[in-house]
C-alpha positions in Angstrom: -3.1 16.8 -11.5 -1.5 13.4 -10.6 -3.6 10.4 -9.8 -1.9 7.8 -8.0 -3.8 4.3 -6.7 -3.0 1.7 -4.5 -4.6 -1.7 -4.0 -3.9 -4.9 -2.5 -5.4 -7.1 -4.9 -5.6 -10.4 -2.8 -4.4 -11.8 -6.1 -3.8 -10.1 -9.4 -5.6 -12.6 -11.4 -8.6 -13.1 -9.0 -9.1 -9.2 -8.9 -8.4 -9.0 -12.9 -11.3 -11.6 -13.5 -13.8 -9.5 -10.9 -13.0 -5.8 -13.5 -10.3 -4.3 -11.7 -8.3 -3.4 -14.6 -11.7 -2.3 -16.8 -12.3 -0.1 -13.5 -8.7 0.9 -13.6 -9.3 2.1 -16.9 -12.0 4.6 -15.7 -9.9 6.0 -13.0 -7.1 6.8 -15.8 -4.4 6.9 -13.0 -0.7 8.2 -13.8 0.4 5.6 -11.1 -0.9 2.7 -10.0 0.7 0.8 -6.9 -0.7 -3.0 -6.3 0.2 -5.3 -3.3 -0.2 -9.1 -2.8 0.3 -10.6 -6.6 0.2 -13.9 -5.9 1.4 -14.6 -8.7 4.9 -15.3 -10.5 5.8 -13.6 -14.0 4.5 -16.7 -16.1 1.4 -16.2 -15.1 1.0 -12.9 -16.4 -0.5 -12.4 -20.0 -0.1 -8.9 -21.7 -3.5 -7.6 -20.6 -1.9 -7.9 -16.8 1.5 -6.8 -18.0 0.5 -4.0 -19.8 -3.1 -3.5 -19.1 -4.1 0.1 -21.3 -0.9 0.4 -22.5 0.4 1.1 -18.9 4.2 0.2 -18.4 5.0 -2.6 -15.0 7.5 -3.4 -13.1 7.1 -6.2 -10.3 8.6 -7.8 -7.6 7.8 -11.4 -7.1 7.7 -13.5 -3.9 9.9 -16.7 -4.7 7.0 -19.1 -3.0 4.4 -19.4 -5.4 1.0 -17.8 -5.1 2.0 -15.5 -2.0 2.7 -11.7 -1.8 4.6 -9.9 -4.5 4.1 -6.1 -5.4 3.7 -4.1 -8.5 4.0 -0.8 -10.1 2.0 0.5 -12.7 2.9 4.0 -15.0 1.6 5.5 -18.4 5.0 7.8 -18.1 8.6 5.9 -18.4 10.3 6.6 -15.1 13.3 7.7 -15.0 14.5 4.7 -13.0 13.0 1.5 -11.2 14.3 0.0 -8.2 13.2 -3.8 -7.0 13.9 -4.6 -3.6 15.6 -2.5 -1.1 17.5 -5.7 1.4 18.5 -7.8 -0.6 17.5 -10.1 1.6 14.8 -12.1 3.5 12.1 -9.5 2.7 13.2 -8.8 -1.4 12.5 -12.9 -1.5 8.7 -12.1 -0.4 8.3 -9.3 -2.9 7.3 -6.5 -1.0 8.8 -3.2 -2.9 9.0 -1.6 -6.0 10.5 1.9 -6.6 9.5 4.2 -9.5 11.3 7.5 -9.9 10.3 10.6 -11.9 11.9 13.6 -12.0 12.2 14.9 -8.3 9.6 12.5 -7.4 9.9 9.0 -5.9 6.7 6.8 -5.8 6.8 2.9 -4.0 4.7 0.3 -4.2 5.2 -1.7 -0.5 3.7 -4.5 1.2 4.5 -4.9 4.7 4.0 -8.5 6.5 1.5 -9.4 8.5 1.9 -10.7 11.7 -1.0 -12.4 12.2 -0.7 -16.0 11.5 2.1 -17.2 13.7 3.9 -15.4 16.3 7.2 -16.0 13.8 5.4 -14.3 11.4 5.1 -11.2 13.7 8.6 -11.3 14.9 9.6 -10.8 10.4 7.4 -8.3 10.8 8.8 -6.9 13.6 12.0 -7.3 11.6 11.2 -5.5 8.7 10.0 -2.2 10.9 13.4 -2.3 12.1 14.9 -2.1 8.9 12.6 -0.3 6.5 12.9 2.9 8.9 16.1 3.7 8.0 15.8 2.8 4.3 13.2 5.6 4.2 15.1 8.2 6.8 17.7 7.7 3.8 14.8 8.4 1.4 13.8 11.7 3.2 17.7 12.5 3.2 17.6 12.7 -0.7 15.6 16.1 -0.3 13.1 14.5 -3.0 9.4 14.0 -2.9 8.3 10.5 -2.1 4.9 8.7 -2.1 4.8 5.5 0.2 1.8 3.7 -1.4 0.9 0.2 0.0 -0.2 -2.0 2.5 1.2 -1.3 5.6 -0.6 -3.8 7.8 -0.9 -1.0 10.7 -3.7 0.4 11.8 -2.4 3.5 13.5 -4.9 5.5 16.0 -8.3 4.1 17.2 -10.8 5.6 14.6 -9.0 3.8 12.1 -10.8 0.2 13.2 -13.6 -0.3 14.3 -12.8 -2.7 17.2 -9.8 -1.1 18.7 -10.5 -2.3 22.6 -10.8 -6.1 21.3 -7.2 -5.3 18.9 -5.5 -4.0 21.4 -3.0 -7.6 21.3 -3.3 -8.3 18.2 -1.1 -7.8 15.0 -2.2 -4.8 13.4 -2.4 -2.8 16.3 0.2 -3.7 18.8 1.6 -0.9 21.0 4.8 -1.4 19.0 3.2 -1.1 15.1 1.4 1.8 16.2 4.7 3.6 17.6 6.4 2.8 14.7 4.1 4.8 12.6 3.7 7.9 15.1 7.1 7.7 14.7 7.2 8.0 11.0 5.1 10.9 11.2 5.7 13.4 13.9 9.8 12.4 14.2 10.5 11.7 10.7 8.5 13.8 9.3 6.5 11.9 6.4 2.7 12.7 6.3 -0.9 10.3 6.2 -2.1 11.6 3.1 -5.5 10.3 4.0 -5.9 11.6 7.6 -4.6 15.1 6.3 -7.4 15.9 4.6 -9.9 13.8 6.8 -8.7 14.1 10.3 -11.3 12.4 11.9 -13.6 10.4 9.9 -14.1 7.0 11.1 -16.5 4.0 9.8 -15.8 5.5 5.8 -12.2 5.6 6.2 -11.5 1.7 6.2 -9.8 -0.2 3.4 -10.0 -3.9 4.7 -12.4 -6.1 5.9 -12.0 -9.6 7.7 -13.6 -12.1 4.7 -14.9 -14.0 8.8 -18.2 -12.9 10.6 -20.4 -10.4 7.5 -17.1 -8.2 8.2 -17.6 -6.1 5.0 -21.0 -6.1 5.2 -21.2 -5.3 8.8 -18.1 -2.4 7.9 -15.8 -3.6 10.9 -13.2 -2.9 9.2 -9.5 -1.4 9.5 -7.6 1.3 7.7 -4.5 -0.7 6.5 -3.7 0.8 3.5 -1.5 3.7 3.3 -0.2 6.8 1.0 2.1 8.2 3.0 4.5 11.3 1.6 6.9 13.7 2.3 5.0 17.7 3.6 5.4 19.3 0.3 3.6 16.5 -1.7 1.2 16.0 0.6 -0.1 19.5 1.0 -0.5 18.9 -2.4 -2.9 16.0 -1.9 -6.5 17.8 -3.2 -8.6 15.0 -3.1 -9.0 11.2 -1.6 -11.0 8.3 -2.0 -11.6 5.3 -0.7 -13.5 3.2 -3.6 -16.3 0.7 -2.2 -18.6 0.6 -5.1 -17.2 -2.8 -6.5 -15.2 -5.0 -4.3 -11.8 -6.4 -6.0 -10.9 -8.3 -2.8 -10.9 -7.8 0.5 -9.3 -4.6 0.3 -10.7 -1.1 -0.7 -8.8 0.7 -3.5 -7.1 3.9 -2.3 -7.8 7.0 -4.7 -5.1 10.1 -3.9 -5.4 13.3 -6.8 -2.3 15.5 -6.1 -2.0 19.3 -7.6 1.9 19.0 -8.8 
């Protein structure tokens, strides 16, 4: 069995300080994928570097305290690839690529589009870009696990208020296409809705810190593993871990029989 994780921490060091690496410890995942660092390589001590003797590699944004991704493993890959632009997006830190054998896992964190309408336009940006860089992927013939925070919430039972979203980032006609897209054209697979099709409040993974958000569960399904048909028929079980909050996002738990 492989375990992989994904997280958006909102904040390494904030999520380190609330347990998430003592939790991590319990979970005893192969892989662990983390999103928005905030954080820049002097500020990580050994127990973030290698927390349980788990090997790193990151990607950090070059403004300090914003996004930044990382990728956890207790096996050496075989190879590590940071960035994939070269570009406006590798100087946010938004991917990390770990590969094993015939299996390729990344770590991504796609922007949000939310705070200025330039902000959604990079994000439009991106879509137009990362696409290809994952048709090319796909072309490989390898397996591939997209872990990360995609920023999209794709069909209407995966947020609670989809009438009131309809014009907002996250859920713009456009985002949305972009994943069917990914799925039914491309061919990769939601690892999350194939084995639960049609669940709805349990499946969200982050919450608005405005209006009791969490505690009222209006909440979105954001975060993402995303893989190629073979490794996601694979996929036996997945969680979505809401007993301790980390940060505003829910851990995403994926066991796969390999």
């Amino acid at each position: 069995m492989l375990r992989i994780i994904t997280a958006n921490l909102n904040g390494i060091r904030s999520a380190a300080k609330k347990g998430f690496f003592d939790w991590v410890k319990t979970q005893d995942p192969d892989i662990l994928c983390i999103q928005e660092l905030k954080a820049q390589e002097a500020d990580l001590d050994g127990t973030l570097l290698a927390p349980h003797d788990y090997q790193s590699f990151f990607q950090y944004a070059e403004k300090k305290g914003y996004s930044g991704v990382g990728l956890y493993s207790k096996k050496k890959p075989d190879s590590i690839k940071i960035g994939f632009d070269d570009g406006e997006f590798d100087a946010e830190g938004r991917y990390v690529e770990a590969r094993f054998g015939n299996l390729i896992v990344i770590s991504a964190y796609f922007p949000s589009g939310s705070s200025a309408p330039e902000r959604q336009e990079a994000k439009f940006r991106f879509l137009d870009i990362f696409m290809p860089h994952l048709i090319q992927l796909k072309a490989e013939g390898l397996e591939i696990v997209l872990c990360g925070d995609i920023n999209i919430a794709h069909q209407e039972i995966d947020l609670k208020n989809w009438k009131g979203n309809i014009k907002n980032s996250g859920f713009l006609p456009e985002e949305r296409d972009w994943m069917t897209k990914l799925f039914n054209e491309i061919g990769y697979v939601d690892v999350y809705r194939s084995l639960h099709p049609h669940t709805t409040d349990e499946c969200y993974t982050w919450w608005s810190q405005r209006g009791q958000a969490y505690a009222k569960n209006v909440g979105w399904r954001i975060d993402y593993q995303i893989a190629t048909p073979k490794m996601a028929a694979s996929a036996q079980r997945v969680e979505i871990y809401k007993a301790e909050k980390f940060s505003d996002h829910a851990p995403l738990i994926v066991d796969y029989k390999v």
